[in-house]
C-alpha positions in Angstrom: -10.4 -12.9 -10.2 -8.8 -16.3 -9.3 -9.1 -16.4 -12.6 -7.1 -13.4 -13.9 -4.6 -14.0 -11.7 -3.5 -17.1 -10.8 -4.2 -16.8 -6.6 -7.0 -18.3 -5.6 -9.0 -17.3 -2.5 -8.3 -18.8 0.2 -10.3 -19.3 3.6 -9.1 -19.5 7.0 -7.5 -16.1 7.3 -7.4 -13.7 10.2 -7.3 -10.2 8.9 -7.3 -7.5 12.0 -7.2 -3.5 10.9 -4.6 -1.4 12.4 -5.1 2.2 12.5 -2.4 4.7 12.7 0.9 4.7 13.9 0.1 4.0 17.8 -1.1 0.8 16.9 0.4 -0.2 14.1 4.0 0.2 15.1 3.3 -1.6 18.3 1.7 -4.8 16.6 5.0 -4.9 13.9 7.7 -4.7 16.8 5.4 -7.0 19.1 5.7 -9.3 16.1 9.4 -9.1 15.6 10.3 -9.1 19.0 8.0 -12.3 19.4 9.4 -14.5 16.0 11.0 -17.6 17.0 12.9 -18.7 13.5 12.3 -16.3 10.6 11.3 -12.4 10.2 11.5 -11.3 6.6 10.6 -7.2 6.1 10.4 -5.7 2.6 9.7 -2.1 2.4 9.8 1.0 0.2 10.4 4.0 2.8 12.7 3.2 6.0 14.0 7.1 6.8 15.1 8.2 10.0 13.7 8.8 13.2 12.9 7.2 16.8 10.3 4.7 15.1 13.6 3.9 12.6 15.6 3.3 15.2 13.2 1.3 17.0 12.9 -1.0 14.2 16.4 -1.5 13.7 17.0 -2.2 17.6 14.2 -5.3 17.4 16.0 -6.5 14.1 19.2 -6.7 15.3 18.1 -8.1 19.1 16.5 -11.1 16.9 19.5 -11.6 14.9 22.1 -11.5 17.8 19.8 -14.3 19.5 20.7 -16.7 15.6 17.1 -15.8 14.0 17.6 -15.2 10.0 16.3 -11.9 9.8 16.5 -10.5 6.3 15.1 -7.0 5.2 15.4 -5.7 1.8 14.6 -2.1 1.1 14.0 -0.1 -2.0 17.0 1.9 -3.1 15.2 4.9 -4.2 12.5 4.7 -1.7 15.3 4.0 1.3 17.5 6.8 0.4 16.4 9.2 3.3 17.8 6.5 5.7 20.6 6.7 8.5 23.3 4.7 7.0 24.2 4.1 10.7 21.2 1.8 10.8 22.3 -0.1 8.2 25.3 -0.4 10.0 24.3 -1.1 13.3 21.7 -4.0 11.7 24.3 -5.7 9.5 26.7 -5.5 12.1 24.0 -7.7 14.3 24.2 -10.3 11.8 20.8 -9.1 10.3 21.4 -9.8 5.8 20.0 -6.1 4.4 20.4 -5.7 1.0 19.0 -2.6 -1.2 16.6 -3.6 -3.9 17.8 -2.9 -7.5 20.3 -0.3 -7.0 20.8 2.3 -10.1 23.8 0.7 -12.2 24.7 1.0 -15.9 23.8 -2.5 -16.3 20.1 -1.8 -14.7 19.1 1.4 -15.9 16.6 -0.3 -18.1 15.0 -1.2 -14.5 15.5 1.9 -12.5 11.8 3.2 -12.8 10.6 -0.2 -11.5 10.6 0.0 -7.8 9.3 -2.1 -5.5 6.7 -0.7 -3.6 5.4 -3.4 -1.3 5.4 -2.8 2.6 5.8 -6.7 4.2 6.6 -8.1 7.4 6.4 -12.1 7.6 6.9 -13.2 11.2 8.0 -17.2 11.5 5.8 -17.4 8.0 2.4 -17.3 9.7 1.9 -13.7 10.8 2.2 -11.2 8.0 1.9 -7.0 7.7 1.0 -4.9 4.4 -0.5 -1.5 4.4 0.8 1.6 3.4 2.8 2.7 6.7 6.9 2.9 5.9 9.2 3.2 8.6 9.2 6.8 9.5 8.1 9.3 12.4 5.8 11.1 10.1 3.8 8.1 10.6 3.9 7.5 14.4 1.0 9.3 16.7 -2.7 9.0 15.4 -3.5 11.8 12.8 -3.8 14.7 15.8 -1.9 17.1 14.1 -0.3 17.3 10.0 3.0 15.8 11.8 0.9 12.6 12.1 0.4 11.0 9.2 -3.3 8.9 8.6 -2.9 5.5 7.7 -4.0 1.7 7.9 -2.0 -1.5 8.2 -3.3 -5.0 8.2 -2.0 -8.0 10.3 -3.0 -11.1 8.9 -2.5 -14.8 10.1 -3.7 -18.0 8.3 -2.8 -19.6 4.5 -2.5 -16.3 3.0 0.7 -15.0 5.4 2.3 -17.6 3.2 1.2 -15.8 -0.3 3.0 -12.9 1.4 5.9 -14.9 2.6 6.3 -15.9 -1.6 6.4 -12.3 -2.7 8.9 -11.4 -0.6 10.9 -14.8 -1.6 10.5 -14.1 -5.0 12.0 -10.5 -4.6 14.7 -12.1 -2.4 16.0 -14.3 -5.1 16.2 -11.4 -7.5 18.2 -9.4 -5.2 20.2 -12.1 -3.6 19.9 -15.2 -6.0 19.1 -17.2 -2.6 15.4 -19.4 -2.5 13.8 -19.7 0.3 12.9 -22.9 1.3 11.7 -25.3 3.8 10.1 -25.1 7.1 11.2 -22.6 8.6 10.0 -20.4 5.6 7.2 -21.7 4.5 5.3 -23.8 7.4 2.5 -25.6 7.7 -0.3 -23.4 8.4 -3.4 -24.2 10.1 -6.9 -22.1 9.5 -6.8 -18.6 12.1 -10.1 -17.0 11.6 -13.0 -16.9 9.4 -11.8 -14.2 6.0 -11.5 -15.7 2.7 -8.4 -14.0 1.3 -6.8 -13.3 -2.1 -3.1 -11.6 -2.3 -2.5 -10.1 -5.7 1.2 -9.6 -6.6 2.6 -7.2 -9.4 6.3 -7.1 -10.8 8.1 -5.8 -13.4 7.3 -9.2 -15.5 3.6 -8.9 -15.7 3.3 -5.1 -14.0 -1.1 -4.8 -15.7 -1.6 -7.3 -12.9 -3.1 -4.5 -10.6 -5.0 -2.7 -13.1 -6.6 -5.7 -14.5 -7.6 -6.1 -10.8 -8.8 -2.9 -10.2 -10.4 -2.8 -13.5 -12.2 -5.8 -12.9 -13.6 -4.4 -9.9 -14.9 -1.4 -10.9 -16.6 -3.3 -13.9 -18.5 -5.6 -11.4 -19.7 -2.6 -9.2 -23.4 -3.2 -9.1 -24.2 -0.7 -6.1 -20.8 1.1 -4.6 -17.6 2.2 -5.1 -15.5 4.0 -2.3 -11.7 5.1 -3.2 -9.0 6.1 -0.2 -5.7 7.0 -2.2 -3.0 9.3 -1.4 -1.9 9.2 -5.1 -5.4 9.5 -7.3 -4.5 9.9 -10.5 -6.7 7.9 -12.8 -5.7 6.8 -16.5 -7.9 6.7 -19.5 -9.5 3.3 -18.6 -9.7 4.0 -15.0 -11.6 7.0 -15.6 -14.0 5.4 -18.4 -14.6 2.5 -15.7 -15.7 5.0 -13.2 -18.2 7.0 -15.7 -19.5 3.9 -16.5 -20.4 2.3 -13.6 -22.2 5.8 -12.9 -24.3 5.5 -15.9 -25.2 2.4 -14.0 -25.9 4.0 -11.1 -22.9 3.0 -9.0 -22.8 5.5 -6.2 -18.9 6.2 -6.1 -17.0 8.7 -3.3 -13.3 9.2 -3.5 -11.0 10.4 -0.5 -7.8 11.6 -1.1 -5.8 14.1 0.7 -6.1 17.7 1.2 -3.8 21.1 1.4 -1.2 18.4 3.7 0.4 16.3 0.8 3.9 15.3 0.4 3.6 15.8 -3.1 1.8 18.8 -4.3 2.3 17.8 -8.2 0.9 14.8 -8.1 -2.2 17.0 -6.4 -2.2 19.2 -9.2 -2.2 16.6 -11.6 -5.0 14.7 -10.2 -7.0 17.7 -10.0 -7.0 18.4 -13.8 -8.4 14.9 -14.4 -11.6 16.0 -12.0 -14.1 17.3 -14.1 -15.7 14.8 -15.6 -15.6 12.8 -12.7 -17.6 15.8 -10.5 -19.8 16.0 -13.7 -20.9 12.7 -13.9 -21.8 13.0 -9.8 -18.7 10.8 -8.5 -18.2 12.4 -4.6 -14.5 13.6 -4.5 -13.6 14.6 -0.8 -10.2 16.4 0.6 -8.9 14.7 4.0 -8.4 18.1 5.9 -6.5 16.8 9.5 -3.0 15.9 8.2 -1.5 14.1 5.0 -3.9 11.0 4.3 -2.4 8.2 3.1 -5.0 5.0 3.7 -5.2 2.7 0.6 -8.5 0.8 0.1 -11.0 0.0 -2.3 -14.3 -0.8 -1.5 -17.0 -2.5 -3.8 -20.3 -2.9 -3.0 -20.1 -3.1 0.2 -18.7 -7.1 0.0 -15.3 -6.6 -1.8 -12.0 -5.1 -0.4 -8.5 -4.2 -1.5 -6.0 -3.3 0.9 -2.1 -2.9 0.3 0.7 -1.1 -1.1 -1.5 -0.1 -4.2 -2.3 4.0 -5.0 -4.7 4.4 -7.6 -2.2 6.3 -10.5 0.5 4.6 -13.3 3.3 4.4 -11.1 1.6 2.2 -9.2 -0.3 0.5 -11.7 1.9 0.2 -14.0 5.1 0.5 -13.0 6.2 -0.6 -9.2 5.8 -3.9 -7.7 3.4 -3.7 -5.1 1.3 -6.2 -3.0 -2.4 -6.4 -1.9 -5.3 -8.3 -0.4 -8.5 -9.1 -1.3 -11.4 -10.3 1.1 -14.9 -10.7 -0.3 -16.3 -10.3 2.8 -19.1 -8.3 4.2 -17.9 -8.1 7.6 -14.8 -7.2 6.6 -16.1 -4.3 3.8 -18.2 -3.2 6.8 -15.2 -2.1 9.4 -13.4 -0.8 6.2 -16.4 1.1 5.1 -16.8 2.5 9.3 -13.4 3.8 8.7 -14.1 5.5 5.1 -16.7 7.2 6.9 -14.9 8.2 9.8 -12.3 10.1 7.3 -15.1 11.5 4.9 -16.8 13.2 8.3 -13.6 15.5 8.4 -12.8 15.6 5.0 -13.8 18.7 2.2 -16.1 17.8 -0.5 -14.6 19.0 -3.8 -17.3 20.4 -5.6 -17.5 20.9 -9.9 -18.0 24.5 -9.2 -14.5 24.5 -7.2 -13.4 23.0 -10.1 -14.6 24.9 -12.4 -14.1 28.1 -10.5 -9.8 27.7 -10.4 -7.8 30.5 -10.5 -6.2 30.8 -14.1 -2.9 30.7 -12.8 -3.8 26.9 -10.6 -5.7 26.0 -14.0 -2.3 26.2 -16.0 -0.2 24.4 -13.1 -2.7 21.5 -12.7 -2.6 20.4 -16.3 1.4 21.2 -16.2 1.4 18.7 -14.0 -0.7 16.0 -15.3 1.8 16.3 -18.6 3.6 14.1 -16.1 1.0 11.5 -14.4 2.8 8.5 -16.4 5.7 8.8 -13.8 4.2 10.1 -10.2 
């Protein structure tokens, strides 16, 4: 992969799991609210809210005390959001700019979104995940108005990987680089995990599928999927059939009857038969609306970022992940898969088999539109 990719793993990393908002969004504003020179947040949702708010009052303290604090957001994933915030930040002194906003000049760009969720503190602590900055993601998956979810706080070399990504969207959207110091420091080994961040953008966009492809054409033993957005293309799904034939045992979680988007449901669902056929475990997350993103391979390889399993996100969006081959860390990943699968609803080839008519029709509707959700 190192290879493929160009990003070599590097040791010396710190990678500690965060789950759910009530410890995620506590470990982010500790962060902020800690950072002595630089904080630099890319995200694709910041909506409304307390936890919105809350983020925009650490921002702005940091940048009234003469920190550079610089947060870009997706336009179209950012649209939701109080345009007060964006006041009350920029008024601070904090430099938020919207990431490729719809123009006549870009509308050759304005399906290419970035998707990454980053938070570089001083350029030695670093976030990704899936949370975005939103209540629907505060609490801790009690109830469907608490959204399930990891984040990852990492410290060591690869915080610096991260810290390039967002530079190298900064420069697109600003034409400023990032240099020195302050940006990029001189970081000292913080822990044990040997770390690989994987980057996409609009330039060289197959960069995540020929990652995940490569996994799944390596499994040996196991594959486990978490994905809010499963919808599998051609190779994807030939990949997974294969690895079967092998005798790859492979369990997919994605989410159940709470979804934010009940299409891209229906279109995953029409893809499912084969899939069930072949023996691949497909389960429904029943609590609330699941939206963890991990890969698991053989119980020694692990994906984690802003990466769903479908085109958009494959093909399309720029997103950012990181990959530890490490057991200890596939272990605590795999402990959390589990956890989720105990209250989750395995989706059977009977159920699939045995659709309504009517859901038949309205599933394969909408996979006439997987290239874009």
């Amino acid at each position: 992969m190192g290879a493929l990719f160009g990003s070599n793993y590097i040791s010396g990393n710190k990678v500690q799991t965060l789950v759910n908002g009530n410890r995620i969004f506590p470990a982010m504003l500790s962060a902020i609210r800690e950072a002595r020179q630089t904080i630099n947040f890319e995200t694709y949702i910041y909506w409304r809210g307390a936890i919105a708010d809350e983020f925009a009052e650490a921002l702005s303290a940091k940048a009234r005390e003469g920190l550079s604090v610089k947060v870009l957001l997706d336009w179209v994933g950012s649209l939701p959001m109080d345009e007060k915030l964006i006041e009350r930040m920029r008024h601070a002194g904090v430099e938020i700019v919207r990431f490729r906003p719809i123009a006549w000049y870009s509308l050759d760009r304005i399906n290419n979104r970035t998707h990454r969720k980053l938070l570089v503190v001083d350029g030695r602590v670093a976030f990704t995940g899936g949370v975005g900055i939103a209540d629907e993601w505060n609490g801790d998956a009690r109830s469907p108005n608490e959204w399930r979810d990891n984040h990852y706080r990492v410290e060591g070399p690869a915080a610096a990987e991260f810290q390039a990504a967002f530079a190298e969207h900064w420069i697109e959207a600003t034409g400023e680089l990032l240099l020195g110091d302050r940006f990029f420091p001189e970081i000292v080994p913080e822990g044990g995990h040997a770390a690989q961040v994987v980057v996409s953008s609009t330039h060289q966009r197959n960069v995540m599928h020929l990652m995940l492809m490569t996994a799944l054409a390596s499994a040996q033993k196991s594959i486990r999927f978490a994905t809010p957005y499963f919808v599998p293309d051609e190779l994807t799904r030939r990949h997974l059939l294969e690895a079967r034939k092998r005798g790859v045992d492979i369990q997919i979680l994605v989410p159940g009857p709470q979804t934010d988007a009940r299409i891209v449901r229906s279109a995953s669902r029409h893809l499912w038969g084969e899939l069930l056929q072949a023996g691949i475990a497909i389960s429904e997350y029943q609590p609330t609306f699941f939206h963890c993103k991990l890969v698991i391979v053989d119980d020694i390889w692990t994906s984690v970022g802003s990466t769903n399993i479908d085109d958009r996100a494959l093909r399309l969006n720029d997103e950012a992940n990181i990959n530890l081959f490490d057991p200890e860390f596939a272990r605590t990943q795999t402990n959390l898969f589990d956890q989720d699968a105990a209250v989750s609803r395995p989706y059977t080839y009977s159920d699939w088999q045995n659709r309504s008519v009517s859901k038949k029709i309205s599933d394969w509707l909408a996979s006439l539109s997987r290239s874009q959700i």
